[in-house]
C-alpha positions as CSV (number, residue, x, y, z in Angstrom):
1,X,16.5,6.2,-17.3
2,X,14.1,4.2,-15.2
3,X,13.6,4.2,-11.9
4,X,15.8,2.0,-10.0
5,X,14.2,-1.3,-8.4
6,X,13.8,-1.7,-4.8
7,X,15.5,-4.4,-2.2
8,X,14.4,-6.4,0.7
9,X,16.2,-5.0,3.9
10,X,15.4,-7.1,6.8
11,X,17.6,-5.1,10.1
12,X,17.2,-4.9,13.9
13,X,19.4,-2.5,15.9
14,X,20.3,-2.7,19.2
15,X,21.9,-0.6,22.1
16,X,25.2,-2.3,24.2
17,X,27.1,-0.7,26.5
18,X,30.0,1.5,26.5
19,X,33.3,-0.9,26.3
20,X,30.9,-4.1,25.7
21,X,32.8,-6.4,22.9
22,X,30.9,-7.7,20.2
23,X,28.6,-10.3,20.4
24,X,29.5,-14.2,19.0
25,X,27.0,-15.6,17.2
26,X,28.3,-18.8,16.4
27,X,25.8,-21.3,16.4
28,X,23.0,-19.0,16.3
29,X,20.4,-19.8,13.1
30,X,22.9,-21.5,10.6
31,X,26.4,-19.5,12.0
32,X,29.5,-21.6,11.4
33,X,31.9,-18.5,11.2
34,X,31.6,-14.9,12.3
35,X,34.9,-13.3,10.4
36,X,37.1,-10.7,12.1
37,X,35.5,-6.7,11.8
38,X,36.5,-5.0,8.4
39,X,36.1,-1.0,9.0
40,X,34.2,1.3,7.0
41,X,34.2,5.0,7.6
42,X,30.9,5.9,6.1
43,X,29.9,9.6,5.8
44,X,26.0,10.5,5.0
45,X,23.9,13.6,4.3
46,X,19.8,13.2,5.3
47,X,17.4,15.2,3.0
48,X,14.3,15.8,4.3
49,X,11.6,18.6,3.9
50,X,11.7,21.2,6.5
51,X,8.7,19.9,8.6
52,X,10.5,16.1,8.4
53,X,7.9,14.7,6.2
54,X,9.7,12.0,5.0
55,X,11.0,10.9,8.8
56,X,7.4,11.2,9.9
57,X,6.4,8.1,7.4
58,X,9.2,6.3,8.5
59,X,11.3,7.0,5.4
60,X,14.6,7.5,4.9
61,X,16.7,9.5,2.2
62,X,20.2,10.0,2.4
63,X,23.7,10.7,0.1
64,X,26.3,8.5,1.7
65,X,30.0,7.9,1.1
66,X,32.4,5.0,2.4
67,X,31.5,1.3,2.4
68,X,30.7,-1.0,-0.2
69,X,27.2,0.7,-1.4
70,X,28.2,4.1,-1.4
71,X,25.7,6.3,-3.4
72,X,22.2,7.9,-3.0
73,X,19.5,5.5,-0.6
74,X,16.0,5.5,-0.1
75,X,14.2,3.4,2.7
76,X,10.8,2.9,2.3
77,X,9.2,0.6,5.5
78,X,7.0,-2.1,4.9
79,X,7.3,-3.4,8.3
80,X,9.1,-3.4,11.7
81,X,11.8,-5.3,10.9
82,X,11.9,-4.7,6.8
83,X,12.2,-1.8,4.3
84,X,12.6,-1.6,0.8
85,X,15.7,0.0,-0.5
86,X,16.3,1.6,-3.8
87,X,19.9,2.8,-4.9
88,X,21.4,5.3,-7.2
89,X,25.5,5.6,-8.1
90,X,26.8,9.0,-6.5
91,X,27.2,11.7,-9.6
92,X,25.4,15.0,-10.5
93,X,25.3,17.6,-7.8
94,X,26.2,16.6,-4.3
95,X,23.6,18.6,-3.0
96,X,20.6,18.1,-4.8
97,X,18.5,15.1,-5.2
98,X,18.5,13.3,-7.6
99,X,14.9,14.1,-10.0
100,X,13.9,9.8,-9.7
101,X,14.2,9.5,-5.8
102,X,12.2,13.2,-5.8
103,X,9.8,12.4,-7.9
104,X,9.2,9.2,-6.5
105,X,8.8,10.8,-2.9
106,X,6.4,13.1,-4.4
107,X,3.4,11.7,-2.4
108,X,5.2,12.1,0.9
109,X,6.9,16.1,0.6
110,X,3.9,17.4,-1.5
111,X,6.0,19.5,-3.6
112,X,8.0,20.8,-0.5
113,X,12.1,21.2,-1.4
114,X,14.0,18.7,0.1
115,X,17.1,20.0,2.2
116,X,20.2,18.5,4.1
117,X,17.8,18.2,7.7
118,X,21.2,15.5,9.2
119,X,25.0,14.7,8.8
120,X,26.3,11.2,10.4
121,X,29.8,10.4,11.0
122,X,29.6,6.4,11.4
123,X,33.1,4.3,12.2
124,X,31.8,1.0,11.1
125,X,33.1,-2.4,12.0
126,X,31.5,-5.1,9.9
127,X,31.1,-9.1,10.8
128,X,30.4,-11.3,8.1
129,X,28.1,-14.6,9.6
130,X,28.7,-17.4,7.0
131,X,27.1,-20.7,7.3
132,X,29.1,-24.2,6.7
133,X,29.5,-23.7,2.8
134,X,31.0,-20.1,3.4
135,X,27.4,-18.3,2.3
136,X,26.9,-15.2,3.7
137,X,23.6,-15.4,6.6
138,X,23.7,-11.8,7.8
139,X,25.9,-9.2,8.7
140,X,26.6,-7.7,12.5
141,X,28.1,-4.1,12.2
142,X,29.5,-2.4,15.3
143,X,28.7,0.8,14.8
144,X,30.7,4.2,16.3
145,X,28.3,7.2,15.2
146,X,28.7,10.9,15.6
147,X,25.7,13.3,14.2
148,X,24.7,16.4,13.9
149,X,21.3,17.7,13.0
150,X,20.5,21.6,11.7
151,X,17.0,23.3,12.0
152,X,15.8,25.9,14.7
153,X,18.8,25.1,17.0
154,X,21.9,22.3,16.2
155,X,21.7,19.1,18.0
156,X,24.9,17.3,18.8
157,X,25.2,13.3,19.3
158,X,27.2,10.4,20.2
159,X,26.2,6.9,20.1
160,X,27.0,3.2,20.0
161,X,24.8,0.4,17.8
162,X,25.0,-3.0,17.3
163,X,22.7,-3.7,13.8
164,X,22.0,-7.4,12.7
165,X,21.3,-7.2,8.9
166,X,19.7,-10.6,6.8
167,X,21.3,-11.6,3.6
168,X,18.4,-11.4,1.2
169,X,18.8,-15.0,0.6
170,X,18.2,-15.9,4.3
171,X,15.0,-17.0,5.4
172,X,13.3,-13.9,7.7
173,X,12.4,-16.1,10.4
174,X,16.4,-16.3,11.2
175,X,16.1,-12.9,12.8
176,X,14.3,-13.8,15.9
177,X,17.0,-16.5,16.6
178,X,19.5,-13.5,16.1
179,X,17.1,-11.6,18.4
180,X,16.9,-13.7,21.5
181,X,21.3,-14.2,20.9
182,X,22.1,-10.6,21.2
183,X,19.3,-10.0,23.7
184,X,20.5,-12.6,25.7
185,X,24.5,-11.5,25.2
186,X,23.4,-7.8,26.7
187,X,22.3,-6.0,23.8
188,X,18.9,-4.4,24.1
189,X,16.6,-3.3,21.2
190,X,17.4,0.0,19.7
191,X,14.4,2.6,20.6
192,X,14.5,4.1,17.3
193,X,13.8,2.6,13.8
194,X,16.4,4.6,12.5
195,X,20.1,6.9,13.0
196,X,18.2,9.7,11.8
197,X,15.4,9.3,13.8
198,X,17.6,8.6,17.2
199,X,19.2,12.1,15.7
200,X,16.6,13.6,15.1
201,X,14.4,13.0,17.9
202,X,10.6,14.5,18.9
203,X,11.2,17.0,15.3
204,X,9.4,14.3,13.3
205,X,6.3,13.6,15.8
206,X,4.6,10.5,15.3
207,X,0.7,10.6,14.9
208,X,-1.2,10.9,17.4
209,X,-2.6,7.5,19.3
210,X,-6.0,6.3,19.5
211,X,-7.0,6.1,23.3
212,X,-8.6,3.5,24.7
213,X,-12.0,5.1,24.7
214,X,-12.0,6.7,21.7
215,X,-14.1,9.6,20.1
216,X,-16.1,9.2,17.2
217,X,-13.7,11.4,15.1
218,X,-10.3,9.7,16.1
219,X,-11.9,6.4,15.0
220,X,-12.5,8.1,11.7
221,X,-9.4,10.1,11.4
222,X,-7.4,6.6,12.4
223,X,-8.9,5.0,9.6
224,X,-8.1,7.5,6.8
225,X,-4.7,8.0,7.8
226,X,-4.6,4.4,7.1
227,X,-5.9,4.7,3.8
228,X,-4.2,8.0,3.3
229,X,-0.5,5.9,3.9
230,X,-1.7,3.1,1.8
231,X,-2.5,5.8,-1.2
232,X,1.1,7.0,-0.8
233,X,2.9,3.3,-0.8
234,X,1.0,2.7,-3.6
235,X,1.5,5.9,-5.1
236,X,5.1,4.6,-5.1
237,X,4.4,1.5,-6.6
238,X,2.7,2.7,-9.9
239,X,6.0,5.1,-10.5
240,X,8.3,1.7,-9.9
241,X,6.1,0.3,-11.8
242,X,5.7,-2.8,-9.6
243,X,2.9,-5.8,-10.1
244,X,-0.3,-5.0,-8.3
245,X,0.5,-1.4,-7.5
246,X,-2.3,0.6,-9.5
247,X,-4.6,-2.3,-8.0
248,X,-3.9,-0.8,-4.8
249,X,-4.0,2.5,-5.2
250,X,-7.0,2.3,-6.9
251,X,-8.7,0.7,-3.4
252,X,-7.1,3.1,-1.0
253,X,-8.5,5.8,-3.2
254,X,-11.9,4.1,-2.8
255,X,-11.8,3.4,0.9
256,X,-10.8,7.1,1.3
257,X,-13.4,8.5,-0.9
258,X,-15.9,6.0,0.8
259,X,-14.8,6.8,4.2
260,X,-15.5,10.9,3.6
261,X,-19.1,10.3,2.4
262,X,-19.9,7.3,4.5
263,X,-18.6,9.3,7.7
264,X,-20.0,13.0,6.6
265,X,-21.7,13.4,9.4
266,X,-18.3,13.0,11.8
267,X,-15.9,14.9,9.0
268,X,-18.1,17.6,7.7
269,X,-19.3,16.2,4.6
270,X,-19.8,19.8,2.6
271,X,-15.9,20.8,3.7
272,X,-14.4,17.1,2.0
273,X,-16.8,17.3,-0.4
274,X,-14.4,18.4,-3.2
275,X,-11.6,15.9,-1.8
276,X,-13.9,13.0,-2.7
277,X,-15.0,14.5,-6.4
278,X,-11.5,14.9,-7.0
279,X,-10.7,11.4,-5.3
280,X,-13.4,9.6,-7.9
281,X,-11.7,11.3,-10.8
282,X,-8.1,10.3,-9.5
283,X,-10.1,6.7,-9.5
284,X,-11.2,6.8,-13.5
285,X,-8.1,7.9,-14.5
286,X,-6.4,4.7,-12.9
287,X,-9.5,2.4,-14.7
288,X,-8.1,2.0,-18.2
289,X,-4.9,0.7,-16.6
290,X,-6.2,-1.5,-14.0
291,X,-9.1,-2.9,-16.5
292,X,-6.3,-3.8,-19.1
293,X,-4.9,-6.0,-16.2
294,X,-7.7,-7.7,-14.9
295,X,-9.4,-8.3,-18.4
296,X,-6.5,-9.7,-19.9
297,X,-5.6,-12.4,-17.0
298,X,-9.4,-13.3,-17.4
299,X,-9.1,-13.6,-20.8
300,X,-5.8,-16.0,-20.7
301,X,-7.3,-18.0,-17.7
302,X,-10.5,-18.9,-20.0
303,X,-8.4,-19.4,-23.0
304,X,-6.6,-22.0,-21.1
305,X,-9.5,-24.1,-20.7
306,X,-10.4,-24.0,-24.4
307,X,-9.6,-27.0,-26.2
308,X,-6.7,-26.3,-28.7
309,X,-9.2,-27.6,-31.6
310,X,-11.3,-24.7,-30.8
311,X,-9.1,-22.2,-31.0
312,X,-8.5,-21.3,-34.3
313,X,-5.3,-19.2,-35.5
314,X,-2.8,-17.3,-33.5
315,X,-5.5,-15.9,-31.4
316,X,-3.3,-15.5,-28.3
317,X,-0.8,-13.7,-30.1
318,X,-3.4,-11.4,-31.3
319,X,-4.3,-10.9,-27.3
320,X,-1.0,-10.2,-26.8
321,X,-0.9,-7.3,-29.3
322,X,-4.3,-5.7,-28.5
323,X,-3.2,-6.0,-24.5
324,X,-0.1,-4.2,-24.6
325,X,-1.6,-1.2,-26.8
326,X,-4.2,-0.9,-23.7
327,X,-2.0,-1.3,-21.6
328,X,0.8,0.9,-22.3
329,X,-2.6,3.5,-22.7
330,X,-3.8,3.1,-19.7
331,X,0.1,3.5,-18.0
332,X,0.2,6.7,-20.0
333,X,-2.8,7.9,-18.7
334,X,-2.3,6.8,-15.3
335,X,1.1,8.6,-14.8
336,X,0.2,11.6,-16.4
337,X,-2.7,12.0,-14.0
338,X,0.1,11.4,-11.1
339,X,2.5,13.6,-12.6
340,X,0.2,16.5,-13.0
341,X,-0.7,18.9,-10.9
342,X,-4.2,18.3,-9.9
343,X,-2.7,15.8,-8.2
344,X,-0.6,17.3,-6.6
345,X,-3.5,19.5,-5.1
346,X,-5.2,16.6,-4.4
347,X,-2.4,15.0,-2.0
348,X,-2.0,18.7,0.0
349,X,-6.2,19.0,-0.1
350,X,-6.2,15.4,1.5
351,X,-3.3,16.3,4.0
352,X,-5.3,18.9,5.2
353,X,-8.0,17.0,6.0
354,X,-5.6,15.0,8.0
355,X,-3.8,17.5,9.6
356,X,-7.1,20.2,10.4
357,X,-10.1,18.1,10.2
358,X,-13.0,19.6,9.8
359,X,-14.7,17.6,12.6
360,X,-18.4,18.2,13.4
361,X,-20.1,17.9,17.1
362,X,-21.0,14.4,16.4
363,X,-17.2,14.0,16.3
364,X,-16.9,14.4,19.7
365,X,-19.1,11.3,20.6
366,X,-17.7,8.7,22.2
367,X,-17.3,6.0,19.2
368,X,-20.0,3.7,20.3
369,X,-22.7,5.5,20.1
370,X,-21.4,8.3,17.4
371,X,-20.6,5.4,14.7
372,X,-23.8,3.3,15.2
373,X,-25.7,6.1,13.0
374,X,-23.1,6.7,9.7
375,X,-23.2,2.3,9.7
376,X,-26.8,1.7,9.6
377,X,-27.3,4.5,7.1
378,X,-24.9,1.9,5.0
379,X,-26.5,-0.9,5.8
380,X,-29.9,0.6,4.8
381,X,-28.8,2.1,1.1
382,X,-27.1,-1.9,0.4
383,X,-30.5,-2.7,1.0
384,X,-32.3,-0.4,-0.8
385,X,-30.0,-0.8,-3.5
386,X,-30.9,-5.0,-3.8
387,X,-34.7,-3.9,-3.7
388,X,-34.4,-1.9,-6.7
389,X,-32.6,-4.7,-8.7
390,X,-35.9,-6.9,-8.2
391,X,-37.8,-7.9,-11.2
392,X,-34.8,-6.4,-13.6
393,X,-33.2,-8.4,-16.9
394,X,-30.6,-7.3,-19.5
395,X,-28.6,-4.1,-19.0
396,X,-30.9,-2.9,-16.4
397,X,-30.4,-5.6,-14.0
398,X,-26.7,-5.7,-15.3
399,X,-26.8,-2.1,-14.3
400,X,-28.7,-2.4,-10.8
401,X,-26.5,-5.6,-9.7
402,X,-23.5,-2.8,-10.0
403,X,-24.9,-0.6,-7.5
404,X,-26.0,-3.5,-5.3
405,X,-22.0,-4.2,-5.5
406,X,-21.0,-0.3,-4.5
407,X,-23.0,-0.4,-2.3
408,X,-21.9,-3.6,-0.3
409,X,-18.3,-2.2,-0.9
410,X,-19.3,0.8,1.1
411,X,-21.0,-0.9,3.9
412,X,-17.6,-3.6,4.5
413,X,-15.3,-0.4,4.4
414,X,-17.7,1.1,7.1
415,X,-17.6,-2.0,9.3
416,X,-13.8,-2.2,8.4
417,X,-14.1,1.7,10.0
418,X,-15.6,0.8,12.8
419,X,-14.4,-2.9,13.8
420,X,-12.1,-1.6,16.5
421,X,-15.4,-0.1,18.3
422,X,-18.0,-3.3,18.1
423,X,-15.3,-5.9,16.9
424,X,-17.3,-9.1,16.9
425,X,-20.8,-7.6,17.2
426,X,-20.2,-6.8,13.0
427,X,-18.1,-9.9,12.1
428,X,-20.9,-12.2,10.9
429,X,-23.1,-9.0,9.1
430,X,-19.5,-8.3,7.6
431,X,-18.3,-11.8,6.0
432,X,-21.6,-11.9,4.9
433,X,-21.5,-8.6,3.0
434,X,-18.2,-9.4,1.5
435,X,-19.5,-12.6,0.2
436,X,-22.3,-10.5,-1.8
437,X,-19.9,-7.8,-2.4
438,X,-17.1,-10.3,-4.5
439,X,-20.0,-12.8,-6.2
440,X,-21.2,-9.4,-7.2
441,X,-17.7,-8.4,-8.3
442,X,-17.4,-11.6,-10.6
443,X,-20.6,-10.9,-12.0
444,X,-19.2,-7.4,-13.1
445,X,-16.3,-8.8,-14.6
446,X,-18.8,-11.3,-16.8
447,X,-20.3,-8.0,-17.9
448,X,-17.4,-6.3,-18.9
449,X,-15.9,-9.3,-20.5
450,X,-18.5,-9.7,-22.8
451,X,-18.2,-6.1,-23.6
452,X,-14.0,-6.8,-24.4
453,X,-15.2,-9.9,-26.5
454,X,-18.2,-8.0,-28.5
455,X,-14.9,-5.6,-28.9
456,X,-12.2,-8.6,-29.7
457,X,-14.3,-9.7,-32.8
458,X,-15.1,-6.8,-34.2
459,X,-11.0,-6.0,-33.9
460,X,-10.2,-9.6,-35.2
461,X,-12.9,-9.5,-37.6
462,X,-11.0,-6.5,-39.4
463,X,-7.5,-7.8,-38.8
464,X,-8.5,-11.4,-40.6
465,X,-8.7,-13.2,-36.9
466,X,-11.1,-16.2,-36.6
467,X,-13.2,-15.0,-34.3
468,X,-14.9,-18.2,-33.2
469,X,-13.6,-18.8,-30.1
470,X,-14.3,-15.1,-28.6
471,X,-18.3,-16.3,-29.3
472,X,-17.8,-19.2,-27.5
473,X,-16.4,-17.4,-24.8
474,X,-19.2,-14.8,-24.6
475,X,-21.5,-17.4,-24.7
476,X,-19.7,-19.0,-21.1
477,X,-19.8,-15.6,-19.4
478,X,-23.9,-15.6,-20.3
479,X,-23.8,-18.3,-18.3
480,X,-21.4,-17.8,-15.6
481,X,-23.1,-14.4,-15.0
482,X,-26.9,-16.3,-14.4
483,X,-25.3,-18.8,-12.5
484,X,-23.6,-16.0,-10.4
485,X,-27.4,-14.5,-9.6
486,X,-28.6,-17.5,-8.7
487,X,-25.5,-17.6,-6.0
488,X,-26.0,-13.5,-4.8
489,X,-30.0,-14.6,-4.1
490,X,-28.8,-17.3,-1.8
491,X,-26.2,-15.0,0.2
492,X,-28.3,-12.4,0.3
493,X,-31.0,-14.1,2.0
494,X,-28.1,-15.4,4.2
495,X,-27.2,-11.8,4.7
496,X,-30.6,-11.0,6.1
497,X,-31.1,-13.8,8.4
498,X,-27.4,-13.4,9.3
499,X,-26.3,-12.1,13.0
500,X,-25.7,-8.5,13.6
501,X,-26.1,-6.4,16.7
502,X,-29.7,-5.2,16.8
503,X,-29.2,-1.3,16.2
504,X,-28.2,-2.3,12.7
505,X,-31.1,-4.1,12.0
């Protein structure tokens, strides 16, 4: 069975007072009617790995009974105020997780065994908000909560919450109107994102902050955590097979790769050497899938602008056919590389990383003078790279443009790295480096559309296809692709004369 899809949960929870009554909300962003409590006794069971590494990333899995969604939950946050949610019916065994919400926290527990970490006892009284017409707005639950949380020593707690819950219909902005009501009525906001977390307390440590004067190393480490928790959304994504998803793992795996090498000299570059090798193949086993993508919406877009006279037979049909073979190829490929075991390595390798850096004594630099180094070294192979492509045609200049491109890609990520050290000082150099960086992308894509069309007609060719069209369409990349040269030459020189600070120079 496939993996269930997520919801939109938009929630605030607040603290009130012992023997406050519930706030009305009548009037407040649409409210007509705010219906008398119905009670729920709802009665949940946390999983968790030992060390609380789902709680640490903000994520929530539990087995709940009671209430109208009884069954097995799993809160992913995508911001503050809003978390996807993704539901299976209660069944099986009581005490084991279910294989699709394991496997799809994979990236999170590393292979760990998730355990009962949390039992909550919650007496719930529920107000439904209802505009003029009688549609639902949101939901205020009282909430009467009793928990109890196992590990090294039992922790015993008693509470009272107010939580303000969106329809999914209503518009998000409604929740600050809710917000300054209950604020205003005595509630404050709720401390904790979460029960479990209130429960469960300083047991799932947040990361450590940056300071305000930073070292060179927690400027670096802060940036691949970043990446590192984008890999792992992502990672979720491509198993829930949601649009974009292999898109984005495919550029946190890039920023973290680039990040290792660009940075060596702060994270030992010889110890995360084999993190980045087995980054880079994680990266070409995505390609097939993510190429499928990107070539076929090209493909459709130029199609469309193709007179119907000139496109002869069902040649979109024939797209379709040839698209869903790669792409189903590429999916199988990509999940098998995510369901192995190498990848598995890869994830507890790269938590390392995060969790014992192997920081060097430039690491302990303070940021603006330990980063100025690792960026210019950037700066200077993106320029290197465009001297080399001088005086280049056909495949070779194809060829050289590519690195010009990796290159620029490397040196944005870097000032991406960095920008909470120089801030403006880099924003100029940077727009200007991403404009080379994306003409340069479109350029690439010319080059590997030609190579999918060279491919289409030899495909239609042998299937009885008219193949016209896919020349003419070869012949308009040609052309797009010297038009987009003639557009890099101007920003580059643009890029050279452009402002930076004087160190990168």
């Amino acid at each position: 069975m496939a993996a269930p899809s997520p919801v939109t949960e938009r929630e605030r929870k607040y603290e009130i007072a012992a023997g406050s009554g519930v706030p009305r909300l009548i009037g407040v962003g649409g409210v007509e009617t705010q219906d008398d409590p119905v009670e729920h006794i709802l009665d949940a069971s946390y999983y968790d790995t030992e060390t609380f590494r789902l709680a640490r990333s903000g994520i929530t899995l539990r087995r709940r009974v009671g209430g109208p969604d009884a069954g097995w939950h799993l809160k992913l946050p995508v911001s503050a105020d809003e978390r996807q949610e993704l539901q299976l019916p209660l069944g099986g065994d009581t005490h084991k997780v279910p294989g699709r919400l394991r496997r799809l926290v994979q990236a999170y527990t590393l292979g760990e065994k998730l355990v009962p970490v949390a039992h909550l006892r919650t007496d719930r009284f529920a107000h439904r908000l209802a505009d003029a017409r009688g549609r639902t707005i949101a939901i205020l639950t009282d909430d009467h909560v009793t928990g109890e949380a196992g590990g090294a020593t039992a922790r015993l707690d008693q509470w009272r919450e107010l939580e303000l819950e969106l329809d999914p219909g209503t518009e998000p902005r409604r929740l600050e109107e809710f917000d300054r009501a209950l604020t205003e009525a005595g509630a404050s906001a709720a401390p904790w994102p979460s029960k479990l977390r209130r429960l469960i307390g300083d047991r799932a440590a947040a990361p450590p902050r940056r300071g305000k004067k930073p070292s060179a190393g927690e400027v670096v480490l802060a940036s691949l955590h970043e990446h590192y928790g984008r890999l792992r959304r992502a990672d979720v994504g491509v198993r829930l097979g949601a649009d974009d998803s292999v898109h984005q793992l495919r550029v946190a795996i890039r920023k973290l790769r680039s990040t290792l090498r660009t940075f060596g000299s702060v994270i030992d570059q010889k110890e995360t050497a084999p993190v980045a090798a087995e980054l880079q193949w994680l990266g070409r086993q995505l390609s097939p899938a993510r190429d499928a993508e990107v070539t076929e919406e090209r493909l459709h877009e130029q199609l469309g602008d193709v007179p119907s006279e000139l496109v002869f037979g069902p040649l979109r049909q024939f797209l379709t056919r040839y698209f869903a073979r790669e792409a189903e190829e590429g999916r199988t490929r990509a999940m098998a590389a995510l369901t192995g075991k190498r990848y598995l390595r890869l994830l507890r390798a790269l938590d390392t990383v995060l969790e014992e850096p192997p920081l060097t004594a430039q690491a302990r630099k303070p940021a603006k003078t330990g980063l100025r180094k690792p960026l210019r070294k950037a700066a200077r192979k993106l320029s290197r790279a465009e001297a080399a492509a001088r005086g280049l045609a056909g495949d070779e200049l194809g060829n050289a443009l590519h690195d010009v491109r990796k290159k620029a890609k490397r040196a944005r990520y870097a000032a991406d790295t960095v920008k909470p050290v120089y801030g403006r000082k880099l924003r100029e150099w940077r727009k200007n480096v991403k404009a080379v960086q994306s003409t340069l992308g479109e350029h690439q894509d010319t080059v590997v559309g030609r190579d999918v069309l060279h491919h289409l007609t030899i495909a239609g060719h042998g299937e009885g296809q008219h193949t016209f069209t896919f020349g003419m369409l070869y012949a308009q990349d040609a052309g797009r692709a010297e038009r987009l040269r003639e557009t890099f030459a101007q920003q580059w020189r643009r890029l050279r004369k452009g402002g930076r600070p004087g160190w990168l120079s």
